[in-house]
N, C-alpha and C positions, 0 to 999 in steps of 0.2 A: 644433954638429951637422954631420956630414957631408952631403950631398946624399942619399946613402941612409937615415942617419938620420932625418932632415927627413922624407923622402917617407912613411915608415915609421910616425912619429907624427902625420903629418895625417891619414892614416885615421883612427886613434882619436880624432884630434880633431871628424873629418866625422862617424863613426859618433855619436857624442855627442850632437852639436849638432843632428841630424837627428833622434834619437830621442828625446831631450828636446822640441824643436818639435814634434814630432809629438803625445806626449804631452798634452802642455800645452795645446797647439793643438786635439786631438779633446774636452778639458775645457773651454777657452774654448767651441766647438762646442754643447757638450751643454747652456751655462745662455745661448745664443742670441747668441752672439759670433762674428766672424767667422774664420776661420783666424790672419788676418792678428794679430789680439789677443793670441793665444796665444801666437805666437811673440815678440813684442812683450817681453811678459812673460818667455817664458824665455831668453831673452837678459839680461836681468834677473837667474833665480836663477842662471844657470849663472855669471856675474861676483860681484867682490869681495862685494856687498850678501848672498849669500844662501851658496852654494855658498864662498865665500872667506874669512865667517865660522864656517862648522860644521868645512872640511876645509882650513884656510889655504896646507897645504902639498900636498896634491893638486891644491889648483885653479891655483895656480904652477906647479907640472908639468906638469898639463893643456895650461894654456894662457901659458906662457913668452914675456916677452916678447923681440921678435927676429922672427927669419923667417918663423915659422909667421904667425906673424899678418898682419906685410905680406903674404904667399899668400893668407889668409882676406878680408884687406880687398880686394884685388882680385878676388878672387872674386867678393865682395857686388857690388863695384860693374859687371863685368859684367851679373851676374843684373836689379839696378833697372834697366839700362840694357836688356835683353832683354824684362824685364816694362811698364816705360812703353811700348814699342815695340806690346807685346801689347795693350796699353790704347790706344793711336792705332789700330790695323787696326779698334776697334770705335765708333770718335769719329765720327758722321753729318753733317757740318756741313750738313746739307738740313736735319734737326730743330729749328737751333737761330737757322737765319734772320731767323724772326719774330718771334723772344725777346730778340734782341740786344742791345736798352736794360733788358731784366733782368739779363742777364748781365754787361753791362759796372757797372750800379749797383750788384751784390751783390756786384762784384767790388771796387769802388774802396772801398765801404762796409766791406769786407771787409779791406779794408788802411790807410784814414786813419784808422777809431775805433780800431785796435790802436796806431797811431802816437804816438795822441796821449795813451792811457792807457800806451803804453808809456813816453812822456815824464813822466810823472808817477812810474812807478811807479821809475825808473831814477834820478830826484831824490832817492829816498829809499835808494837802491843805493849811489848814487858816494859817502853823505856816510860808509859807512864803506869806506877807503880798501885796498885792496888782497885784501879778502876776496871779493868777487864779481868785481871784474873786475883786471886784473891791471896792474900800476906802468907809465903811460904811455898808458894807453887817458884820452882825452880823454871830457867829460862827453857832450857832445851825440854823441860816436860810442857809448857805452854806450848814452844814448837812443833811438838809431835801431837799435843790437843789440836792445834789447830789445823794439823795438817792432816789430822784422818776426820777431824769434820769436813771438811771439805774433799775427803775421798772417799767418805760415805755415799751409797750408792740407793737410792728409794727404792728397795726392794720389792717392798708388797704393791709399792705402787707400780713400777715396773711389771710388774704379773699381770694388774689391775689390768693396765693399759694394755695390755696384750690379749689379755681377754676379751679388753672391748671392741679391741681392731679385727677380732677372728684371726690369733698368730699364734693360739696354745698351739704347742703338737706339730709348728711347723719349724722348718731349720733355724728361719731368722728367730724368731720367738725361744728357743731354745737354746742358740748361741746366747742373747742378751742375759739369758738367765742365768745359764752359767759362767758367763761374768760379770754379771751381777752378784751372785753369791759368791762364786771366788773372792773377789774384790772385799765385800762386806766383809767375809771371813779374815781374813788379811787383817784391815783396816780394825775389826774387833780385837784379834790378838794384838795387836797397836796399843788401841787402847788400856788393853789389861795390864801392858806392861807400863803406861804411864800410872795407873790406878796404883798398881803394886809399890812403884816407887814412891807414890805422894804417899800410903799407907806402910809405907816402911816396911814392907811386907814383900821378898820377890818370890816367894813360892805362887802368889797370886796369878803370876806372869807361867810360870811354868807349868802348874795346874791348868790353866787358860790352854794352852796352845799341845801340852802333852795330850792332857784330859779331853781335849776338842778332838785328837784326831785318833788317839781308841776309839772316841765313841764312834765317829764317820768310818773308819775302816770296819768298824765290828759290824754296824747299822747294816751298810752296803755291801757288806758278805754272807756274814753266817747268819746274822739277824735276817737278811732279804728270804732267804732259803726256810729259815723257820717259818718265817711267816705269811711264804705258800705256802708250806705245809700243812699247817693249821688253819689260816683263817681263808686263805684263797682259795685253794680244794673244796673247802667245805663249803663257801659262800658260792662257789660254781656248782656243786650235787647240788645244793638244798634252791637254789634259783632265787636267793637275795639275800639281807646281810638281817640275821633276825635280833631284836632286840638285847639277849647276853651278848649277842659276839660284839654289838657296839659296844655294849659296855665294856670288852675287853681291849677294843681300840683306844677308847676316850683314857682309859686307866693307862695303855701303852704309851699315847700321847703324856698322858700328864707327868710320869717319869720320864719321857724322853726331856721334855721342858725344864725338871725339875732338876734332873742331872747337868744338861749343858748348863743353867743359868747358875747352878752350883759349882762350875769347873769355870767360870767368868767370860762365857762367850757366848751367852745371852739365851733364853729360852726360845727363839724364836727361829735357830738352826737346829737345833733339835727337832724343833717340830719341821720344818721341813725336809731333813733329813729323812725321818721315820716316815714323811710322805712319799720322797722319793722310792720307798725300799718296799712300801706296800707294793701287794699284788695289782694288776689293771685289771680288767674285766667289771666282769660284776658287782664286787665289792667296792672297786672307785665310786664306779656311779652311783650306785645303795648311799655307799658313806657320803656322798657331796648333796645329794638329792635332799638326808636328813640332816646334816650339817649347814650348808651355806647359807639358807636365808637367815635364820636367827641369827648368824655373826655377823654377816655384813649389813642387816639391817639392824641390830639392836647392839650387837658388844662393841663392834670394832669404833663404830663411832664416836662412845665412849675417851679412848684415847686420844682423840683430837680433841674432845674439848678437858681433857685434862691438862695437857701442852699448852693448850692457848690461855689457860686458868695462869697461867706463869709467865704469859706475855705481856711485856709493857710497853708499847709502842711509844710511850711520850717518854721510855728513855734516853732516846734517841734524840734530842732535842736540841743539837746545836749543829752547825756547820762541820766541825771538826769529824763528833761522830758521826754524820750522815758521809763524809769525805771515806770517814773507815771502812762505813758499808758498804760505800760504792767499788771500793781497793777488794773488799772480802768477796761481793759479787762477782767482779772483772777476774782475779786468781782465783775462785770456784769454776767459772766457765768455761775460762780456759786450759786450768784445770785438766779439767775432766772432760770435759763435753771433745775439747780441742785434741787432747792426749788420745782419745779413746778414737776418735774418728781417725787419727794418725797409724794408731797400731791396728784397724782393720783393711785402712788403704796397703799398708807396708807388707799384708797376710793374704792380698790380694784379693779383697773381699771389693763387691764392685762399690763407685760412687756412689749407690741409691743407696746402700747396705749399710756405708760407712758413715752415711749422715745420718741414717736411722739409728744404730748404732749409738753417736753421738747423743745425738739430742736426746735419746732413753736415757741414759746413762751420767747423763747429766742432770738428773729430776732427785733431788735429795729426800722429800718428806717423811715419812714415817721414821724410815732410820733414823735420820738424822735428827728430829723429837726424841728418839730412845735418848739416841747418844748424848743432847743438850740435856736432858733431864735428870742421866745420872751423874754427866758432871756438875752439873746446878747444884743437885741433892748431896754429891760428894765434897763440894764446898771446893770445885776446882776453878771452876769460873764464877763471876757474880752475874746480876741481873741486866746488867750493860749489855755484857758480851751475848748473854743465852740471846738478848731479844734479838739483835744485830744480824748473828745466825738464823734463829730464826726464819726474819725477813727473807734473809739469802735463801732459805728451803723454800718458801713461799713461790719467790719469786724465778727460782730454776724451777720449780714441779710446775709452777705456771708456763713455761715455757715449754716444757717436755711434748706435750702432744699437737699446738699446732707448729712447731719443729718438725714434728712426724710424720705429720699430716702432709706440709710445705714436703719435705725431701722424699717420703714417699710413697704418697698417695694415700687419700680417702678409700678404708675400708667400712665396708656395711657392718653397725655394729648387731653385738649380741643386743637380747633384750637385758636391759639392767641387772645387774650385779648375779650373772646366769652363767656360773658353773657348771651346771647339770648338761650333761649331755655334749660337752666340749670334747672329748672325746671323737665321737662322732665328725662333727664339722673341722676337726683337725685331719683325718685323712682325707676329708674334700681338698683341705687348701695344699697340703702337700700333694695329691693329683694335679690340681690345680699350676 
């Protein structure tokens, strides 16, 4: 394709994938799912699984591999990097002080029981050779793939659903978060070090996990301090956040992204990160007011259906593999979902708390798409395994919220995908 061509058919690819998510998404909505599901899903029919067995040869048209895509994939990754950012401006770390040894228990709990059922479950993976993970991946690095897939924790979508239940800004909402990003962080440096070893490379590992926590210690001290200084002060005199100073955020973000996903612990703590560390007031709401509808209605959706571009669901095609699935479901839930409900009863957090708890944290999606895609792309796993997992993210983020709902209780939602002004309605619920 020419440059004019290109540009020409990403419309029809934008217009599509928007109004498919959209669709799916107001369906996910109506039987008490959260946006994020929907989309999830049609990312899904719109790839080979659904859309690529009814119309084979339009869905190749559609979506051709080549150019268009690499445009689409960076798109996505934009967008998660815009929406974590959006999910830092609402992270309280005054809430979550005195919870601390919950947080860090539900977190570590959260990643050594997946470890070691992922050890288990990976012993029974490697003994057939070449079908899940691909010639030259060592056993114990399958091991620890498979065991921080399954202690990957949905991040963005855990934010999602907290948003929609009205739980920003409150205790529980905040405990979950931060261990939910503890966790992920964890489970990322995990990662780095199997990446490093399948690339013969352990500075990878080291860079990962040194490089990850300069930049959080520096973010979270001296960088929080500068940038009251500069942009919060200023954005409180002048009474909103005026078009340079955004610009000077958006540039702050795209380095903060650019550094972690260059240090191998992924752009998408970075940008949460640098959210947590912004000033609140004024400037939060300025910046989510102008920020959230464009990502969560136009970029982020993007990501899903790049993921689902990669899903084969008629890989799965025999008893054997659907028996695997069922093994990788059954050790994901209990997992996590089981592990994490254990370590906030043990921290004396109450029954309603610890199923809540549970059941969030048991919801894999988005993460868990990063982390299949770059082992796919890194040539760690093949198309068997990515889809299998998959399913498994599918099928726990399906679960997540009426889990929530069941243990505890229906909250009045926001209107959709409405950041703006969460602030606010988070000192009602903690009065409350």
């Amino acid at each position: 394709m020419t440059q004019s061509q290109l540009a020409i058919h990403m419309f029809l690819q934008l217009a599509i994938i928007l109004a498919v998510c959209r669709v799916v998404g107001l369906l996910a909505r109506k039987i008490g799912q959260p946006q994020v599901v929907g989309e999830m899903i049609a990312g899904v029919l719109l790839g080979p699984s659904l859309f690529g067995l009814l119309a084979p040869h339009w869905q190749q048209d559609l979506f051709p591999k080549g150019p268009s895509m690499t445009i689409i994939y960076a798109a996505a990754q934009v967008g998660i990097v815009l929406y974590m950012f959006l999910v830092g401006l609402e992270f309280d770390t005054n809430l979550i002080r005195h919870r601390v040894p919950s947080a860090v228990s539900i977190s570590l709990a959260g990643v050594l029981t997946p470890l070691v059922l992922g050890v288990l479950v990976a012993l029974m993976l490697v003994q057939d050779e070449g079908r899940y993970f691909t010639t030259g991946v060592k056993d114990w690095q399958a091991m620890l793939f498979v065991g921080v897939a399954i202690a990957i924790t949905a991040f963005p979508m855990l934010a999602r659903i907290i948003v929609d239940r009205k739980l920003a800004g409150t205790s529980l909402g905040t405990l979950v978060l931060a261990a939910g990003a503890t966790d992920d962080a964890i489970a990322w440096c995990l990662f780095a070090v199997v990446l490093a070893v399948f690339k013969n490379d352990p500075m990878l590992a080291l860079l990962a996990i040194g490089g990850g926590a300069l930049y959080g210690v520096f973010v979270l001290t001296a960088g929080r301090r500068l940038l009251q200084r500069f942009l919060g002060t200023r954005a409180e005199r002048q009474g909103g956040v005026s078009s340079p100073m955004l610009a000077v955020i958006l540039m702050l973000l795209m380095c903060a992204a650019w550094y972690t996903d260059f240090v191998g612990i992924y752009a998408v703590f970075g940008a949460f990160i640098l959210g947590v560390a912004m000033p609140r007031g004024v400037i939060a709401v300025e910046v989510r007011r102008s920020l959230e509808p464009l990502v969560t209605n136009f970029l982020l959706p993007l990501f899903f259906v790049f993921s689902g571009l990669n899903t084969q669901i008629g890989l799965v095609n025999s008893i054997g593999l659907l028996a695997i699935a069922v093994v990788i479901l059954a050790a994901s839930i209990l997992g996590k979902g089981g592990a994490c409900y254990l370590a906030a009863r043990l921290n004396k957090e109450s029954q309603r708390e610890s199923l809540a708890i549970g059941s969030l944290m048991n919801a894999r999606g988005l993460m868990e798409l990063i982390l299949l895609n770059i082992g796919l792309q890194a040539g760690l796993i093949t198309p068997t395994l990515f889809t299998i997992l998959v399913l498994m993210a599918i099928v726990t983020t399906l679960m997540a919220t009426p889990l929530f709902n069941a243990f505890y209780g229906r909250f009045r939602k926001q209107p959709e995908n409405d950041f703006i002004g969460a602030a606010v309605p988070a000192k009602v619920a903690v009065e409350r």
